[in-house]
C-alpha positions as CSV (number, residue, x, y, z in Angstrom):
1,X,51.1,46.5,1.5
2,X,52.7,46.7,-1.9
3,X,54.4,49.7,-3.7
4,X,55.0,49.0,-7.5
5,X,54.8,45.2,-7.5
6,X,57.1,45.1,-4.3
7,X,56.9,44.5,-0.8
8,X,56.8,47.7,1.0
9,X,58.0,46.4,4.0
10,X,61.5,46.0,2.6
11,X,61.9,49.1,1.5
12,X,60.2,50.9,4.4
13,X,63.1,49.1,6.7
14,X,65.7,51.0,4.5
15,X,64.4,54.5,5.9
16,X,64.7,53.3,10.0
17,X,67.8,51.9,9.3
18,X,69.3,55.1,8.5
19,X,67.2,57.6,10.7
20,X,67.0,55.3,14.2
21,X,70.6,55.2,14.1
22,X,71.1,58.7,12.8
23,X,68.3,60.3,15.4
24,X,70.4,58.1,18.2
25,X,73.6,59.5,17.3
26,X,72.1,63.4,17.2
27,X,70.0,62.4,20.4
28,X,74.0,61.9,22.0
29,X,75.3,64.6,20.5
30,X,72.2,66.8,21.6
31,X,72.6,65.8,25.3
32,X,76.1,65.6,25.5
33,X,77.6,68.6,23.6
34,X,76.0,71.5,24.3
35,X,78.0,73.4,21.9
36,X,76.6,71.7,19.1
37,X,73.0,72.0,19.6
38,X,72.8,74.7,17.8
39,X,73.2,72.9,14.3
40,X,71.6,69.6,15.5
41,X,68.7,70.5,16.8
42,X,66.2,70.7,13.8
43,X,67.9,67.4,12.4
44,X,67.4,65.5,15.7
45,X,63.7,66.7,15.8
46,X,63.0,65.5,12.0
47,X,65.2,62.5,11.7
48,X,63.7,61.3,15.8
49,X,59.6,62.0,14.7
50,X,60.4,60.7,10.5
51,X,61.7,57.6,11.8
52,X,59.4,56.9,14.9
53,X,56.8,57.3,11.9
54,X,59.2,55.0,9.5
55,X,58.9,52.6,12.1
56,X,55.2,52.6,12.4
57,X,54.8,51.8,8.8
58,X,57.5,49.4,9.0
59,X,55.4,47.6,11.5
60,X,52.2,47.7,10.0
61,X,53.9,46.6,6.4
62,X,55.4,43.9,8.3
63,X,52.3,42.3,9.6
64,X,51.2,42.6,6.0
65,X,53.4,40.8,4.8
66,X,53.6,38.0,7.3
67,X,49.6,37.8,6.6
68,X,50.1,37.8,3.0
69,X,53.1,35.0,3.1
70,X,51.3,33.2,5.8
71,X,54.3,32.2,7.7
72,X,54.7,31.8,11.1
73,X,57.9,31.4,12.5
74,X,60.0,31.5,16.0
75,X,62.3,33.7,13.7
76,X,59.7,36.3,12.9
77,X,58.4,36.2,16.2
78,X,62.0,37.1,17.8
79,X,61.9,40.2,14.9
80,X,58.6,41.3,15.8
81,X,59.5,41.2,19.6
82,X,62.5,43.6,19.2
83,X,60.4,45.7,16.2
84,X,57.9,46.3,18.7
85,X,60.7,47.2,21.3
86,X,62.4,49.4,18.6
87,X,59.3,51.2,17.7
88,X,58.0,52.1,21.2
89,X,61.7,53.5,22.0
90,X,61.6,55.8,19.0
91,X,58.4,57.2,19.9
92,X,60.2,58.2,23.4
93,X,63.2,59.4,21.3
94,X,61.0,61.3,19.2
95,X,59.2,62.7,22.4
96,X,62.3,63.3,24.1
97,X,63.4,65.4,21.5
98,X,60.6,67.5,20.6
99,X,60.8,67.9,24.4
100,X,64.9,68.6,24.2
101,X,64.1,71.4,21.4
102,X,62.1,73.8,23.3
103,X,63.7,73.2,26.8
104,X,67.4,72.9,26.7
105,X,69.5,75.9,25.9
106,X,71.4,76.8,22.6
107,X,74.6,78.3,22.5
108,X,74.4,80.4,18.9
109,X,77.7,80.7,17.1
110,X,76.5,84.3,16.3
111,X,75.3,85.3,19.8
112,X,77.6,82.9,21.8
113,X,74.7,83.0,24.6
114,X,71.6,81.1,25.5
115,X,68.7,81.4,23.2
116,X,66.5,80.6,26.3
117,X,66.1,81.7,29.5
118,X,67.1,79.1,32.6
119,X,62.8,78.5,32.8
120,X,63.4,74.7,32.8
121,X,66.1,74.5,34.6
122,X,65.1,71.0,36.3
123,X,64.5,69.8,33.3
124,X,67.9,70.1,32.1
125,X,70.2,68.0,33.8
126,X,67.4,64.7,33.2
127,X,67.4,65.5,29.6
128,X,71.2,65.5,29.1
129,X,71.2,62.6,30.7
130,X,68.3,60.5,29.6
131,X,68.1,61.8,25.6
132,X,71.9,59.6,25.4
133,X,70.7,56.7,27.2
134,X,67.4,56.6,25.0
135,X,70.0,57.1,22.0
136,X,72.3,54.0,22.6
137,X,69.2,52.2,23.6
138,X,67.9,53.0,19.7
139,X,71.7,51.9,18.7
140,X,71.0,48.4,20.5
141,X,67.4,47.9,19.1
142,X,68.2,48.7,15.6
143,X,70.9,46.0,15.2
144,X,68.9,43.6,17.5
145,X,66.0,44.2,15.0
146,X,68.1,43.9,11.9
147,X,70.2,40.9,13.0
148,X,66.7,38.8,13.6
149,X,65.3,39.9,10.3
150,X,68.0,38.8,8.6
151,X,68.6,36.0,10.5
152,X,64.2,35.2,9.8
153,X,65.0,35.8,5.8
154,X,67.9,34.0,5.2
155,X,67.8,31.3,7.8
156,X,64.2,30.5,8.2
């Protein structure tokens, strides 16, 4: 997969290394602060389903381009490993979040009440728990990810 002459691979990685991290750090924020969900909650939705999709490609143009350099090394094979790992936890971030948006309670600046009644209330607790977890797990993956990559370009 090429886009103008280039690799697209490289460039794709650009995009999930800003919006993992950035959907982690929301994803925290989210569960932890529930005075600030109100202004992070359409940003933790978009940045948590772009990226899981950022990843995808990232995958699939990195398999491309491992086909079309034909190498095969154990320092790729470490990247794919925590790619693969990376990708299948922003899907569950990106679940979790769509999942976060329509259950948990907003505080509104303007209202300074719920915006939803207590409906999923056993859902609650889990989610402010499990959405930070999922986030520092993202956090871990990304610079496990990046650190092989680089490590398989400039070493290998």
């Amino acid at each position: 997969m090429n886009f103008n002459g280039l690799p697209l691979h490289p460039l794709v990685v650009h995009l999930v290394v800003v919006l993992a991290p950035a959907a982690a750090l929301l994803a925290i924020t989210y569960g932890l602060a529930p005075r600030w969900r109100w202004w992070s909650r359409l940003p933790l939705l978009v940045a948590s389903v772009v990226g899981a999709l950022a990843t995808y490609v990232a995958a699939a143009s990195g398999d491309s381009l491992k086909e079309a350099l034909g190498e095969r090394s154990q320092l790729i094979e470490v990247h794919e490993m925590w790619a693969g790992r990376l990708q299948a936890s922003m899907w569950v971030l990106a679940l979790l979040s769509l999942v976060a948006w329509w259950v948990l309670p907003v505080i509104t600046p303007l209202e300074g009440r719920s915006d939803r009644a207590a409906r999923y209330g056993a859902l609650v607790t889990p989610l402010r728990v499990v959405l930070p977890i999922v986030g520092l797990i993202v956090i871990f993956l990304v610079f496990k990810t990046g650190d092989a990559g680089a490590r398989a370009v400039w070493a290998g």
